[in-house]
C-alpha positions as CSV (number, residue, x, y, z in Angstrom):
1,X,0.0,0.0,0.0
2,X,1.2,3.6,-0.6
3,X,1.9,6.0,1.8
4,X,2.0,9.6,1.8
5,X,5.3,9.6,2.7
6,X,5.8,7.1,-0.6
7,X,3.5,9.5,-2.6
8,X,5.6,12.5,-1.0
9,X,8.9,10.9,-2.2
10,X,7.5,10.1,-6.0
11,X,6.0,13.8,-6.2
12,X,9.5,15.6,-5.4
13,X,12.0,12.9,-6.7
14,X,14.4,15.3,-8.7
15,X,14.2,17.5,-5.7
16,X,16.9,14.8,-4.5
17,X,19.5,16.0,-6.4
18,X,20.8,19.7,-4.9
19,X,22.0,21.0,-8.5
20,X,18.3,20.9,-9.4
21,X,17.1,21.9,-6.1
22,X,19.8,24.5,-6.7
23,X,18.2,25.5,-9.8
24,X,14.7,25.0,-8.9
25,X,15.0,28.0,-6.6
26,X,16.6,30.8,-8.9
27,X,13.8,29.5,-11.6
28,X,11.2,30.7,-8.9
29,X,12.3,34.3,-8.1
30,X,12.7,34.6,-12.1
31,X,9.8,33.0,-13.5
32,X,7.8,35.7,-10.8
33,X,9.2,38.5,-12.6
34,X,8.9,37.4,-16.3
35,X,5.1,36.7,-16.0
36,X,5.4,40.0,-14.2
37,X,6.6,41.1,-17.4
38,X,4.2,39.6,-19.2
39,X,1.0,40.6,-17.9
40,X,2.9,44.5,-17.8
41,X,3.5,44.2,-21.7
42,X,0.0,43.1,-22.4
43,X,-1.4,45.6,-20.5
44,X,1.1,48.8,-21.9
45,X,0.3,47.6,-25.3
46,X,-3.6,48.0,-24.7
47,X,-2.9,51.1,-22.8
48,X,-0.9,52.8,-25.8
49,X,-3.3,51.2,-28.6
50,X,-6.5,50.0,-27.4
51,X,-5.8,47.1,-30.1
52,X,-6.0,43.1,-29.5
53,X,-3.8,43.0,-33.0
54,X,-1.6,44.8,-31.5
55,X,-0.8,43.0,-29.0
56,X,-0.7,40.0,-31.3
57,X,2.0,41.9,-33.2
58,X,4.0,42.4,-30.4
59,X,3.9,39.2,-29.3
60,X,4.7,37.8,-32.8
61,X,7.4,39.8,-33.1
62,X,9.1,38.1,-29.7
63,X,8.1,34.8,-31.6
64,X,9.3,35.5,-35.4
65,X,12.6,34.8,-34.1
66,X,12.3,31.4,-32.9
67,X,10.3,30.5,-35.4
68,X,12.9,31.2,-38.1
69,X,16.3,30.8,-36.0
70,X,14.8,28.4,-33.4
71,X,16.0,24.8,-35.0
72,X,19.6,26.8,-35.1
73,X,19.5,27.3,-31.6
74,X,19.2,23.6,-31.1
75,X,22.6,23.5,-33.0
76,X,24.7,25.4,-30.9
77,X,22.9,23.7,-27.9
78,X,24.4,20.8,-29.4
79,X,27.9,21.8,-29.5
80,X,28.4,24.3,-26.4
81,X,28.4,23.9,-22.6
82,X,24.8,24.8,-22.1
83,X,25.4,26.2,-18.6
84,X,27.6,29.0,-19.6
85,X,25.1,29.6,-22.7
86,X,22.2,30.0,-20.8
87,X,24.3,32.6,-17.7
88,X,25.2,34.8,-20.6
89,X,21.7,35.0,-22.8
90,X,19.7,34.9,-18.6
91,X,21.8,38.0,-18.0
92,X,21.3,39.6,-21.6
93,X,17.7,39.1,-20.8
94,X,17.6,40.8,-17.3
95,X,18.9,43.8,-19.4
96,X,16.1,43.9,-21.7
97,X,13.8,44.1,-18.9
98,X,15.9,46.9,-17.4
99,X,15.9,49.4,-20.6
100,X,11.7,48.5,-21.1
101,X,11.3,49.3,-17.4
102,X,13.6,52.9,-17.9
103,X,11.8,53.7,-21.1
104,X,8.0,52.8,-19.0
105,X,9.1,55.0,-15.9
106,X,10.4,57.8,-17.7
107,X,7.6,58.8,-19.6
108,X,9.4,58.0,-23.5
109,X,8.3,54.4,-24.1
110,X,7.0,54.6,-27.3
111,X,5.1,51.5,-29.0
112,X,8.3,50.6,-31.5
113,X,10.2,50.6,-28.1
114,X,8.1,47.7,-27.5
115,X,8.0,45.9,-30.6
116,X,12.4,46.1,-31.2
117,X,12.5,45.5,-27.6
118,X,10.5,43.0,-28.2
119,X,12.8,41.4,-31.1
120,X,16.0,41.5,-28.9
121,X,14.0,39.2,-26.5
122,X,12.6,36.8,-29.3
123,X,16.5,36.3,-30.4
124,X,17.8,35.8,-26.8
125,X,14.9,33.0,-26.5
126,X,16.1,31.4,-29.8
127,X,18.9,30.1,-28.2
128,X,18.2,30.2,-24.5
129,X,14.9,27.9,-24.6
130,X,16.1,24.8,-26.2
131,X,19.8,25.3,-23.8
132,X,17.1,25.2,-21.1
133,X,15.3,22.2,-21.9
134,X,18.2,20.2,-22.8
135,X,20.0,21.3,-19.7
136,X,17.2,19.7,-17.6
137,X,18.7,15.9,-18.3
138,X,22.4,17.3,-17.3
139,X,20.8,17.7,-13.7
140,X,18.8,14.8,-13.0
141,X,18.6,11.4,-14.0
142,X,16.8,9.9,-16.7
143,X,13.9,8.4,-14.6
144,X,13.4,11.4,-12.9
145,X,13.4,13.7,-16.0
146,X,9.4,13.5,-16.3
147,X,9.7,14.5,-12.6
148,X,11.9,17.3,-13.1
149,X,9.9,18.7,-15.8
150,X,6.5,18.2,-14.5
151,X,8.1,20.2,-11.2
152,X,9.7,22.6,-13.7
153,X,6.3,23.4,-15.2
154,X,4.8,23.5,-11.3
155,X,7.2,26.4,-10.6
156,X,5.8,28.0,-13.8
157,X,2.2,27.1,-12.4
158,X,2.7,28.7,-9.3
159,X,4.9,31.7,-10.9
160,X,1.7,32.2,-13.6
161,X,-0.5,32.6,-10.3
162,X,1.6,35.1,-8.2
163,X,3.2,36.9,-11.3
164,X,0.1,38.3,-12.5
165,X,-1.7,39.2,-9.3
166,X,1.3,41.1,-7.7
167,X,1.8,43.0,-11.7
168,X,-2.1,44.1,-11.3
169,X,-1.2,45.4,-7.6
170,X,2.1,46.8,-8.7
171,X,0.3,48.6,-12.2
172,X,-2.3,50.1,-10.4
173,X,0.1,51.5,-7.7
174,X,2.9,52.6,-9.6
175,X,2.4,51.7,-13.6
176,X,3.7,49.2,-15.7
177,X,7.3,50.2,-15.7
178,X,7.6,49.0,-12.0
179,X,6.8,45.4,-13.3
180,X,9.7,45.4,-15.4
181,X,12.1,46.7,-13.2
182,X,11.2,44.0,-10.9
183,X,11.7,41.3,-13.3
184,X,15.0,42.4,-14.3
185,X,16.2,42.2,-10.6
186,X,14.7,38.8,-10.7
187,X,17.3,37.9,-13.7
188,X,20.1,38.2,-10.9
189,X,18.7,34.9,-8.8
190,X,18.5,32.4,-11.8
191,X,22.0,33.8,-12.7
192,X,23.3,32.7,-9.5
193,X,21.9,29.6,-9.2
194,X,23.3,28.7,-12.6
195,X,26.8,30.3,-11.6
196,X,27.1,28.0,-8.3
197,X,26.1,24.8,-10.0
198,X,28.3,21.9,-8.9
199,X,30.0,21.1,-12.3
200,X,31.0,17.9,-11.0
201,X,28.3,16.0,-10.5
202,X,26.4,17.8,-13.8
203,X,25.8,14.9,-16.3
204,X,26.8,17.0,-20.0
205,X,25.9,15.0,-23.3
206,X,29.1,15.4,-25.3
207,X,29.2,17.5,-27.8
208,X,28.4,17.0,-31.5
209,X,31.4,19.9,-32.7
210,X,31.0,21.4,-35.9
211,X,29.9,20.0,-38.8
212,X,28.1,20.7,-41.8
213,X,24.3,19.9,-42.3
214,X,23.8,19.6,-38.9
215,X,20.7,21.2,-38.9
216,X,19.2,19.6,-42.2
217,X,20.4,16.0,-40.4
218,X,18.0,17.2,-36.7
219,X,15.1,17.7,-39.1
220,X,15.6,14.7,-41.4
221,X,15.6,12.5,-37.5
222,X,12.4,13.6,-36.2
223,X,10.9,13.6,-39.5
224,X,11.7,9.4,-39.8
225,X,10.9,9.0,-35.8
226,X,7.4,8.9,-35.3
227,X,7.8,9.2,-31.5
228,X,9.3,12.9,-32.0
229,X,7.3,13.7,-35.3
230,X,3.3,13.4,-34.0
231,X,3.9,15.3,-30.8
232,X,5.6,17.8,-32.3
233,X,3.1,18.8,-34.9
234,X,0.5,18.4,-32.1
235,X,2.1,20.7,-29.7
236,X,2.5,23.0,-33.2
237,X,-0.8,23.2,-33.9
238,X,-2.1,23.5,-30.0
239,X,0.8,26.4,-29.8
240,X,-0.1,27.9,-32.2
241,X,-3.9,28.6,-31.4
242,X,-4.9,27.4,-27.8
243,X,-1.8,29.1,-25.7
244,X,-2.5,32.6,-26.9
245,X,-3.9,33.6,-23.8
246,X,-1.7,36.7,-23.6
247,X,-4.0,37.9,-26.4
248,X,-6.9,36.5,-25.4
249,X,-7.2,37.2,-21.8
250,X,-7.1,40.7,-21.5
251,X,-9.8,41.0,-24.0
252,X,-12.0,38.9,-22.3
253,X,-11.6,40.8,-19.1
254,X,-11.3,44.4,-20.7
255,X,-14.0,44.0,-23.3
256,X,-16.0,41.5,-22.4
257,X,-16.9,41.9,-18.7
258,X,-15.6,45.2,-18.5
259,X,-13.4,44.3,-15.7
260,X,-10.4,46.1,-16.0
261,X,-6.6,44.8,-15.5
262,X,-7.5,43.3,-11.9
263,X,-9.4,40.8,-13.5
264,X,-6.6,40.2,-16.1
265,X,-4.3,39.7,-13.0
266,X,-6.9,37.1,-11.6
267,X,-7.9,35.1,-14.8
268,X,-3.7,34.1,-15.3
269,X,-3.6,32.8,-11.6
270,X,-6.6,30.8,-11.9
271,X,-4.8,29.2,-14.7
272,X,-1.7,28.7,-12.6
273,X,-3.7,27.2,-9.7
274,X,-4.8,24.8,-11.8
275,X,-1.9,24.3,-13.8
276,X,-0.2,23.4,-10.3
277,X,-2.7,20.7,-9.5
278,X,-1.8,19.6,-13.2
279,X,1.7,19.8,-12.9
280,X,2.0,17.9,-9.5
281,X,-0.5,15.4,-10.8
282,X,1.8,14.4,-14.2
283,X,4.9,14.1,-11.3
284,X,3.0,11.4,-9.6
285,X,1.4,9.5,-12.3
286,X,2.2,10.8,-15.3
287,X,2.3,9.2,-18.6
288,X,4.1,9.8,-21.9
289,X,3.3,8.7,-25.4
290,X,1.3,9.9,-28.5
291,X,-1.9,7.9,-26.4
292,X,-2.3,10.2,-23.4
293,X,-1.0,12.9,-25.4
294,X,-4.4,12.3,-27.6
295,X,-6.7,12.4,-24.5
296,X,-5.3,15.2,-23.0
297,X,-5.6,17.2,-26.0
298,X,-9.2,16.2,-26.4
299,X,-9.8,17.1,-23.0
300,X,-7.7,20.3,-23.1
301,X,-10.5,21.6,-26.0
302,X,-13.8,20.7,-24.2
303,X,-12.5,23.1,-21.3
304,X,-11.4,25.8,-23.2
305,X,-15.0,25.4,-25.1
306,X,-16.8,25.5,-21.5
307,X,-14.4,29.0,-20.6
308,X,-15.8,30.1,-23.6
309,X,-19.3,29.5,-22.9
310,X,-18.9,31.0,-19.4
311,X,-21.9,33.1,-18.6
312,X,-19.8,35.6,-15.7
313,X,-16.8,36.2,-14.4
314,X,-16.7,34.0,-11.2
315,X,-17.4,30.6,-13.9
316,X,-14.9,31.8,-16.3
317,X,-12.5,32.0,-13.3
318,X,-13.4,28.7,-12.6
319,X,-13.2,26.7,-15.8
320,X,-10.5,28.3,-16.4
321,X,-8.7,26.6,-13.2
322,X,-9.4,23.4,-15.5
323,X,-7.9,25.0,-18.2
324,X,-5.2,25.8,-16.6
325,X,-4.6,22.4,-15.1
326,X,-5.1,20.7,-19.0
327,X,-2.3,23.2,-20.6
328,X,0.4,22.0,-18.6
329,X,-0.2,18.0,-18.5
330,X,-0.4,19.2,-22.2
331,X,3.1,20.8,-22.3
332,X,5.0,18.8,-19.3
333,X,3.6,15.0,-21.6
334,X,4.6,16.5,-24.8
335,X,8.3,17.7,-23.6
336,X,9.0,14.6,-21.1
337,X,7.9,12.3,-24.2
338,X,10.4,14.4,-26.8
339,X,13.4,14.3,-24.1
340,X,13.3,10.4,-23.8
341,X,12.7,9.6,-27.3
342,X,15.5,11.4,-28.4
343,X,19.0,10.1,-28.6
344,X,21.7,12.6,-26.6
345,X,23.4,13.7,-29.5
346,X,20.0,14.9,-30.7
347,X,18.0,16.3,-27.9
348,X,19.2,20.4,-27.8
349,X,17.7,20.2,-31.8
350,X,14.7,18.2,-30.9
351,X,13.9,20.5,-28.3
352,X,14.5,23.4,-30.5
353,X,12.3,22.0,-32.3
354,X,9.8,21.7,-29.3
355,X,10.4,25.3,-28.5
356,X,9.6,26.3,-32.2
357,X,6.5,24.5,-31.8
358,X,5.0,25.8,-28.7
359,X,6.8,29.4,-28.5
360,X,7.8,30.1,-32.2
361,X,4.0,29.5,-33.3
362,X,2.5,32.1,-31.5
363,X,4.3,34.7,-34.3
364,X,1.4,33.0,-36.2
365,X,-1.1,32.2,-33.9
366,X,-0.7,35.6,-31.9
367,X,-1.8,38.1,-35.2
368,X,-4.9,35.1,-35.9
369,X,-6.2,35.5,-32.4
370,X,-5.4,39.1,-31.9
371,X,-7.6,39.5,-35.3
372,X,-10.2,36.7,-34.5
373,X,-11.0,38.7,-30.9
374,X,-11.3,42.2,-32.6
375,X,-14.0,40.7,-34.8
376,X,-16.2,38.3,-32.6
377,X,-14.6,38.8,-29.2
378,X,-12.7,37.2,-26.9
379,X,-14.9,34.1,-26.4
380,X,-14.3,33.5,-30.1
381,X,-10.5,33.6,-28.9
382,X,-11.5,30.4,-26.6
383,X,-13.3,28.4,-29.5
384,X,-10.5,28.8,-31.4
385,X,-7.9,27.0,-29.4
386,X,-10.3,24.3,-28.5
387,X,-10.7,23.5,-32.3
388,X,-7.1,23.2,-32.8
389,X,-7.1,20.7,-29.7
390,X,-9.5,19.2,-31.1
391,X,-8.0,18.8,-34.2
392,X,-4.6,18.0,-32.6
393,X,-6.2,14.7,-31.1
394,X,-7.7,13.8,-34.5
395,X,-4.3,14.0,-36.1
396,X,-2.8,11.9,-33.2
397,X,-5.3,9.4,-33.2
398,X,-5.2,8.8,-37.0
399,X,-1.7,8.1,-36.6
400,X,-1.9,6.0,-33.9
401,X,-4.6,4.1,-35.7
402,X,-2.4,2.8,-38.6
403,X,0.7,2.0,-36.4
404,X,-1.2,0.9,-32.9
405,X,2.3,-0.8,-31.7
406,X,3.4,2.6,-29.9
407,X,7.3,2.5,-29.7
408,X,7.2,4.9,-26.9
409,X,6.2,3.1,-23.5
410,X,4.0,4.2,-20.7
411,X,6.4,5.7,-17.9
């Protein structure tokens, strides 16, 4: 019989290792301040446009570059020490957040401010995102990875629920520029934490060195691996149109109930409470594979269809607490199952590749949503991600349906 001290231990079972607990902790101060930043951007954009679309641009433009430079930054991951790649692009980032918070407090931000700043950010990501994910099976070991990442996405969870409900306090006592400020200093914690790793007991795949077609021979190993190709293009098309709710959330509590930013603040931390209950859930009993994959996404798209339908504020808080707990057993099953189908060599350009998908997409998705709320409203936002969910476990299930012997067991 299982204890909770058993259930306790399989919950927090990369916590073990102190490089990862290490790790764990400066991701926590960060991850605060950079959905600090997010909600703050959102909201300045709406402030200096009034425009969904433009908000859609903006966050495009921080996408454009992963989408076209994304698979290369799986390439370097490859070759380099990802540790000292990821200090020097975490610190590069902190200084974005520092001019934007200048410019804000000032009084000179001006809406191209945003949008290059916005660029310098999308390029930083290109290359720090798939160092990141890569990094995460240098720490811990192989069975705990799901752990690890699942835990990883809890942080986020939790981040997604204080983030946004101290950036409504901070904005309506002291602006947007404050939030910015703040997450810059956060910058200085994950820094740290990467600095005092212990190298020693780090696990680094070796690297591939230099070579030509490098990047054509990434593409041409997912596209023959079946295991790497159908949750990819899933997690494409859900990226794409379900996880723009930086766009679609501040209409629906701007426009449609007339709420103002407070409620912005408070509809992104329902989604992280759930997405906590989500996260720790996939660390206990998790499963990886195109099958669960298929059933999340399925489920995944009825929620975001009941959010939708919500009649008031307090029921679209709470669907989307369901929401949020379905977007990241989406994400934490979908990067767990890349990671250990992947062979070492492979796994900083198949998680490019993962990054492209679910970050690199929204320069697509981000205009269509922006666009679809400014002509039916944010609910219309909603219906649109649950379709490509939908979709997304059609696609998966067709697949599984002529090859049934899944090569990627349950875990």
């Amino acid at each position: 019989m299982t204890t909770l001290s058993d259930l306790r231990e399989q919950t927090f079972a990369s916590l073990r290792g102190p490089n990862f607990r290490r790790y764990i902790a400066g991701q926590a101060v960060s991850l605060v301040g950079t959905w600090m930043q997010i909600v703050g951007q959102s909201w300045l954009v709406l402030q200096l446009t009034g425009s969904a679309t433009a908000i859609g641009v903006v966050l495009a433009l921080q996408t454009v570059p992963m989408l076209l430079l994304g698979p290369y930054g799986g390439v370097v991951a490859d070759r380099v020490d990802k540790r000292r790649l990821m200090i020097g692009l975490q610190s590069m980032m902190g200084l974005q957040a520092l001019i934007l918070g200048l410019l804000v407090v000032t009084g000179t931000i001006e809406l191209w401010h945003v949008y290059a700043l916005a660029v310098l950010l999308g390029f930083n990501q290109c290359f720090e995102n798939p160092a990141r994910q890569s990094f995460m099976l240098e720490m811990v070991a192989p069975e705990d990875l799901r752990n690890a990442v699942s835990l990883q996405s809890v942080l986020a969870s939790c981040s997604r629920m204080i983030g946004p409900a101290i950036a409504g306090l901070v904005i309506a006592a002291g602006g947007t520029g404050v939030c910015f400020l703040l997450n810059a200093a956060s910058f200085v914690a994950v820094v740290t934490s990467l600095l005092t790793l212990d190298v020693s007991k780090l696990r680094p795949s070796p690297p591939t060195g230099r070579a030509r077609g490098q990047l054509r021979e990434g593409l041409a190993y997912v596209r023959r691996t079946p295991d790497l190709a159908v949750p990819l293009l899933m997690m494409a098309l859900v990226g794409c149109l379900a996880f723009e709710f930086q766009v679609v959330l501040p209409v629906l509590a701007d426009h449609t109930f007339e709420a103002g930013a407070g409620a912005y603040g408070f509809l992104t931390a329902a989604m992280g409470a759930g997405s906590v209950v989500g996260g720790l859930a996939v660390a206990t009993w998790g499963r990886i594979g195109i099958r669960p994959l298929i059933v999340i996404a399925v489920a995944f798209g009825i929620a975001m269809a009941a959010a939708a339908a919500a009649p008031s504020l307090p029921v679209l808080l709470a669907t989307m607490v369901l929401v949020g707990a379905l977007s990241v057993t989406f994400t934490s099953t979908t990067n767990s199952s890349l990671q250990l189908a992947s062979e070492s060599t492979m796994r900083g350009r198949v998680m490019a590749l993962w990054s492209v998908a679910f970050l690199g997409s929204t320069a697509i998705g981000g205009p269509v949503a922006g666009w679809v709320c400014e002509q039916w409203g944010g609910r219309a936002g909603l219906l649109l991600g649950a379709a490509a969910c939908l979709v997304a476990a059609v696609i998966g299930a067709a697949v599984l349906r002529r090859r049934p012997d899944e090569t990627i067991p349950a875990r």
